[in-house]
Each structure stands twice: as C-alpha cells, then as structure tokens.
C-alpha positions in Angstrom: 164.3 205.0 194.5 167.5 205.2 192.3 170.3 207.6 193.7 170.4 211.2 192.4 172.9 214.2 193.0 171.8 217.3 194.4 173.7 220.4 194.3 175.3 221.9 197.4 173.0 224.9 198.6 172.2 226.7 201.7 168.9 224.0 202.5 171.4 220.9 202.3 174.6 222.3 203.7 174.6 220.6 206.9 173.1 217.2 205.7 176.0 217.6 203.4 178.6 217.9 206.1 177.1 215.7 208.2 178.5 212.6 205.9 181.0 210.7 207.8 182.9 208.0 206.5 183.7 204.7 208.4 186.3 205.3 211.3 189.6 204.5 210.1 188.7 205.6 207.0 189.4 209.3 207.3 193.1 209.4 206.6 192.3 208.3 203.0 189.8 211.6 202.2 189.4 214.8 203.4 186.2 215.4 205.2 183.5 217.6 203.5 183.7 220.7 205.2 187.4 221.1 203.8 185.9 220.1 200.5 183.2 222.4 200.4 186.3 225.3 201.6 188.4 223.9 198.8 185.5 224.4 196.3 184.7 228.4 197.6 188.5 229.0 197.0 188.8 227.9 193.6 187.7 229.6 190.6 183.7 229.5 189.4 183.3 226.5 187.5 186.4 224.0 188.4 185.0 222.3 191.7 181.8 220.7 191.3 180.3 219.7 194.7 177.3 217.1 195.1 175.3 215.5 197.9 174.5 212.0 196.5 170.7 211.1 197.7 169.0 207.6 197.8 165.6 209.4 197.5 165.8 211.5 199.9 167.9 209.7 202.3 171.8 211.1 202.0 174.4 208.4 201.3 177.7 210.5 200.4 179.4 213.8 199.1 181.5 213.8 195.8 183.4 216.7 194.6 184.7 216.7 190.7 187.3 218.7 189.5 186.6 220.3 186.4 189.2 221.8 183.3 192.0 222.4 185.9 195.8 222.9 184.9 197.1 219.6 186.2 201.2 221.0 186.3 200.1 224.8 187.0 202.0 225.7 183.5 199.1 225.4 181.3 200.4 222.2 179.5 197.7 219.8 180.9 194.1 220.2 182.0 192.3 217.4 183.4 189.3 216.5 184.6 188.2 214.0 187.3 187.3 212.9 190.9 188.2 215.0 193.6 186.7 213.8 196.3 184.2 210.5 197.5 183.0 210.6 200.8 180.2 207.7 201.3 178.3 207.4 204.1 179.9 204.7 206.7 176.2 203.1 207.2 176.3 203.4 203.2 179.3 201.8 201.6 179.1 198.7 199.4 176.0 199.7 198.3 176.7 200.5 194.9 177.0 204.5 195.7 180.7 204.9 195.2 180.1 203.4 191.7 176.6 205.9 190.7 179.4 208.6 192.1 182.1 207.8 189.7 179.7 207.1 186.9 177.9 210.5 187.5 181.0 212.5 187.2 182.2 210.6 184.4 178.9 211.8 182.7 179.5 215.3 183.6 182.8 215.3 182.0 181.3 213.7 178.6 178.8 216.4 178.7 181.2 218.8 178.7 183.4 217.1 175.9 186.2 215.3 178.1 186.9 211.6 177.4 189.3 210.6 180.2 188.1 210.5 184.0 191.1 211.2 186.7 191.4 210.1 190.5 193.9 210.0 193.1 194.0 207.6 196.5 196.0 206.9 199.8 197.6 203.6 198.9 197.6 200.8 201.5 195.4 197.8 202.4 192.6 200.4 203.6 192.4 203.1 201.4 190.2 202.9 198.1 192.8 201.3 195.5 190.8 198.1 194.5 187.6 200.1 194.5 188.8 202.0 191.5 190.7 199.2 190.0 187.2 197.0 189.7 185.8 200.2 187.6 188.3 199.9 185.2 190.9 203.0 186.4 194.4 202.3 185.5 197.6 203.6 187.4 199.4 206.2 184.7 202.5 206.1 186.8 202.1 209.5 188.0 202.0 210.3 192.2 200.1 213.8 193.1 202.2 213.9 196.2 201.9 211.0 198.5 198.7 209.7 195.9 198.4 207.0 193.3 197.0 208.6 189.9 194.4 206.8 188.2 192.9 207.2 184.6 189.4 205.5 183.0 188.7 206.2 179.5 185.4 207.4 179.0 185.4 206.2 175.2 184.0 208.8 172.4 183.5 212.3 174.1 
C-alpha cells in the first residue's frame, strides 16, 4: 500500500496522538497533542493537521501552516511545514519525504509556489533531512530555528 493522509477527526484522534518520535528526538518537535492545541487556536483554515497512514498502519503526524502573516504586520504570508512527527519504528522509510511532498501539493493547489520549514539545528535535529529535498537556508531564524525555503516551481 502507498502512504495516504487522513484528516484529524474524532475516530483517529488518539491513533494520532499516539505517534512518538524516537527518544532523543523530542527536543527538535513538539509532540502532537500541542500540535493538534496549536491548530484549535488558530483561525479556520491556517493549520492543516494530518495523520500519515501506510494503509492503514499510522506512521506520523504533519501539520502545515497555511496563508499565515509571517511578521504579524501583514507584509508576508507564507506557507509551509509546521510540524513532522514520524513514527520512531517508522523513520527512514521514505515518510518524512511523502510528508513534505504532500504539503507541498497542498500549497500548489492552493496557488503558493514556495514551501517553508523551520528546525532545531544541531547534529540531531532534522537539518540534512531537509537539505537532501532541496530546502535552502534564507538566512532568516524564527527564534532559536533555522528557516528553510524549496521552490515548488510554477504554482
């Protein structure tokens, strides 16, 4: 079976929160219960929570951020990768990768052609993970995290 995103509802809400990442790993991303509160808080439409499925087996959590006013003065908005939880039993499976590839579908969809992330730098956090898929360091820092850009070509 290929992987597949499923929305976040009532019948999945604890598989979702079940996802753990590897220990030692959790510094580097929140886990998905604060996620799924940061999502409720926001206004309809900018978080965009998913539980990422193997058939029906569930192998991670991403969260996009959608439209939002990167600076908070209305010069900006953005769009990108909020969160990427994957499974610990899961990772190097090719996962991460669907995950960042599914959002950066989403965001075509909806006429965006630049994908966003942020990560923990250091030796263990996700930095070469999103270097390999082509994201580039823009120079900016969202507080203590590296901000990354891939272009998603014509929108």
């Amino acid at each position: 079976m290929a992987p597949h995103l499923e929305e976040i509802t009532p019948r999945n809400f604890e598989t979702a929160i079940g996802i753990r990442v590897r220990p030692g790993q959790e510094h580097a991303v929140e886990p998905v219960e604060r996620s799924l509160a940061e999502a409720y808080v926001h206004p309809p439409g900018v978080a965009w929570p998913r539980l990422i499925l193997d058939g029906t087996r569930p192998v991670g959590f991403l969260m996009a951020f959608l439209d939002i006013d990167w600076y908070g003065d209305g010069s900006v908005r953005r769009s990108g990768l909020w969160r990427l939880n994957i499974a610990a039993g899961e990772q190097g499976r090719g996962y991460g990768r669907f995950a960042v590839a599914s959002v950066g579908a989403e965001i075509r969809r909806r006429g965006g052609s630049e994908l966003y992330v942020t990560w923990h730098p250091g030796a263990d956090g996700p930095e070469e993970f999103y270097l390999r898929l082509g994201f580039g360091k823009n120079g900016e820092r969202s507080g203590e995290q590296t901000v990354g850009v891939l272009g998603l070509g014509d929108a």
